[in-house]
C-alpha positions in Angstrom: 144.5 42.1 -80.6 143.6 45.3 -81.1 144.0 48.1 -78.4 141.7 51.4 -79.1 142.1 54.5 -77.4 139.9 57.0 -76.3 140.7 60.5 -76.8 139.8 63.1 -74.2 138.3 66.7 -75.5 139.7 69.9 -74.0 136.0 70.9 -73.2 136.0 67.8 -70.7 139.4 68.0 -69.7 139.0 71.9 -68.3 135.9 71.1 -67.1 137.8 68.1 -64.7 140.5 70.7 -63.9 137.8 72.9 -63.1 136.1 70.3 -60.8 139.1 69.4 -59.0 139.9 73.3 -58.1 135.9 73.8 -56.9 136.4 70.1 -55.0 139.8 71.3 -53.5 138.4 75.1 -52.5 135.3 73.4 -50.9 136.9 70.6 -48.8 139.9 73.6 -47.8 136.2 75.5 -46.4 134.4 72.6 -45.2 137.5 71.6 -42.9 138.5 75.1 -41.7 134.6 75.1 -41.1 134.0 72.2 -39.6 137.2 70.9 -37.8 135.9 71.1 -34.1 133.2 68.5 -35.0 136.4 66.4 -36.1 137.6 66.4 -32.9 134.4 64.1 -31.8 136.1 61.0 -33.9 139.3 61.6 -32.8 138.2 59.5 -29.8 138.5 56.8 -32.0 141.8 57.7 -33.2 144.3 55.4 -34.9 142.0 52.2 -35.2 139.4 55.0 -37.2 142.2 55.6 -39.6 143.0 52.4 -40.3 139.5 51.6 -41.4 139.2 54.4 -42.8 141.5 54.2 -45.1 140.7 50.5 -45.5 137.8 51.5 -46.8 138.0 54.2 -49.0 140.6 52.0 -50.6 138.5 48.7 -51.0 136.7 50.3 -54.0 137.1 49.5 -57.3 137.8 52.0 -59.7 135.6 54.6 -57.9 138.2 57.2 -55.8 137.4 58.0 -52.6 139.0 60.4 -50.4 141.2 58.7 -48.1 144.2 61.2 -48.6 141.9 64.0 -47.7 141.2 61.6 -44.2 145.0 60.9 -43.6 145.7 65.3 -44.4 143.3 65.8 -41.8 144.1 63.4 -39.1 148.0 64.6 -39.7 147.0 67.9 -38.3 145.1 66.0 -35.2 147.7 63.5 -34.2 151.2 62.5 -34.5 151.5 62.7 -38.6 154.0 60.0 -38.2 151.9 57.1 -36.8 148.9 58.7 -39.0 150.6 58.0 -41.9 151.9 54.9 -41.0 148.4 53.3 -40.1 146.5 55.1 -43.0 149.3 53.6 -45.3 148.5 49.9 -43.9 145.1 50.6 -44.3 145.2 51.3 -47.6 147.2 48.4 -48.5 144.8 46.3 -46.7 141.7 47.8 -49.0 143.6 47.6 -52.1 143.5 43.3 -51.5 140.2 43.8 -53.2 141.0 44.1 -56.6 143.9 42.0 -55.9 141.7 39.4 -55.3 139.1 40.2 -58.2 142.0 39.6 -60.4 143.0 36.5 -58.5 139.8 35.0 -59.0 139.5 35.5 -62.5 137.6 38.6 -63.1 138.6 41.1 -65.6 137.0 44.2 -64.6 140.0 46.7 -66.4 140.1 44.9 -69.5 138.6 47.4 -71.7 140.4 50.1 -70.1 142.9 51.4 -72.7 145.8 51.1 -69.9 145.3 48.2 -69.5 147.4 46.4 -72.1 150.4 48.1 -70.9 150.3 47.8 -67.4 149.8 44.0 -68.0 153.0 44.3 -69.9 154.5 46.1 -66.7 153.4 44.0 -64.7 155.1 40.9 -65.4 158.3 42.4 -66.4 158.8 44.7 -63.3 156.1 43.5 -61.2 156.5 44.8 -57.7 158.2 47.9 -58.7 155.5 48.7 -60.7 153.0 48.3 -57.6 155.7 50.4 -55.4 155.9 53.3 -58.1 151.9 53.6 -58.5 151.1 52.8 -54.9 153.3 55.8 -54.4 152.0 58.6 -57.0 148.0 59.1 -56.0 146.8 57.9 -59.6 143.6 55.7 -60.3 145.5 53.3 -62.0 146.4 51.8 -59.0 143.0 49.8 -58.8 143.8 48.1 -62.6 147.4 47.3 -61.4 145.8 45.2 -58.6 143.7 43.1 -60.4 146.6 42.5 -63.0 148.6 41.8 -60.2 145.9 39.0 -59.0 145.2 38.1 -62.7 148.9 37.2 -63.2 148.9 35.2 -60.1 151.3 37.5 -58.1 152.0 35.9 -54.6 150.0 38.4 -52.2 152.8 39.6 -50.2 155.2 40.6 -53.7 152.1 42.5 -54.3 150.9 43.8 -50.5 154.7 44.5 -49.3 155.7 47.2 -52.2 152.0 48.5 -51.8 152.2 48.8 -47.9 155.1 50.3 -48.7 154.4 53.1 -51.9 150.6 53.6 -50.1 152.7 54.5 -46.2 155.6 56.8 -47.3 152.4 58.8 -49.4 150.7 58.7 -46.5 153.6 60.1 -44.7 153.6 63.1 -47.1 149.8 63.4 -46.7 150.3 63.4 -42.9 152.7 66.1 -42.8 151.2 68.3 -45.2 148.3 68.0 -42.7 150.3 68.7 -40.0 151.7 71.8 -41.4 149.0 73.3 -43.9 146.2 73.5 -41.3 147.6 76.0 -39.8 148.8 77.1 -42.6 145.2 77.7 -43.8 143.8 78.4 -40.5 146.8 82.0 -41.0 145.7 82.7 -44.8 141.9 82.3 -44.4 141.6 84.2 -41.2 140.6 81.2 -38.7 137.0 80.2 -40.5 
């Protein structure tokens, strides 16, 4: 079996970088901007994170933003719980490729990492699922449904995610906590 890889070009590969830095300056504006209106979901509070973060993790393959959602809730309310619920909700989306794997559909199998996290997988197996649950990485959705494709009982796969996903989280949280005001200081109170 043959494994081809893709190569990226610097032209697409500054222009990401580039993306990331205009994404990162614009959602920096837009919540220094727009943080009062946050307040009006905060009623919902921990239960909103959880499925929050549920959510934006359920995807496959496609990111969505649910570290931005846990950074911003850490400067709301106790960073400690937020993390700890956004972690448990992520763990709880990421079942989703778990169980694409589990039921026999290879969605990842053309990507070129997949191959070696397969390999990973079944030597190291819930480390591996700790160590990327941990790093924010989009490899994380592949290494579920290897984790269901190799028949991985659910909780060796959901414990070392709950696990990696919450002590992120817990970072996330904090960084929240602290860098609002942080921002609110350099940028003058938008």
């Amino acid at each position: 079996m043959e494994i081809q890889t893709k190569t990226v070009s610097k032209g697409r590969l500054w222009a990401a970088r580039v993306a990331v830095v205009i994404i990162l300056i614009g959602a920096v504006w837009f919540t220094l901007r727009y943080r009062d209106h946050f307040q009006e979901w905060a009623r919902f509070g921990y239960p909103a994170i959880f499925l929050i973060s549920a959510l934006t993790n359920a995807t496959l393959i496609l990111p969505l933003p649910g570290l931005a959602v846990t950074t911003l809730a850490g400067g709301m309310f106790n960073p400690w719980i937020v993390g700890i619920v956004a972690g448990l909700g992520q763990a709880v989306g990421e079942l989703s490729g778990y169980l694409v794997g589990y039921g026999g559909q290879t969605l990842a199998e053309d990507l070129p990492q997949y191959a070696r996290l397969a390999r990973w997988m079944r030597r190291y197996g819930p480390w591996v699922v700790f160590i990327l649950a941990l790093i924010p990485n989009p490899l994380f959705d592949v290494a579920g449904i290897i984790a269901g494709s190799t028949r991985m009982p659910v909780l060796a796969f959901l414990l070392p995610c709950a696990l990696g996903k919450t002590l992120k989280n817990l970072i996330a949280a904090w960084a929240g906590f602290y860098g609002i005001e942080l921002l609110q200081r350099w940028f003058g109170g938008l």
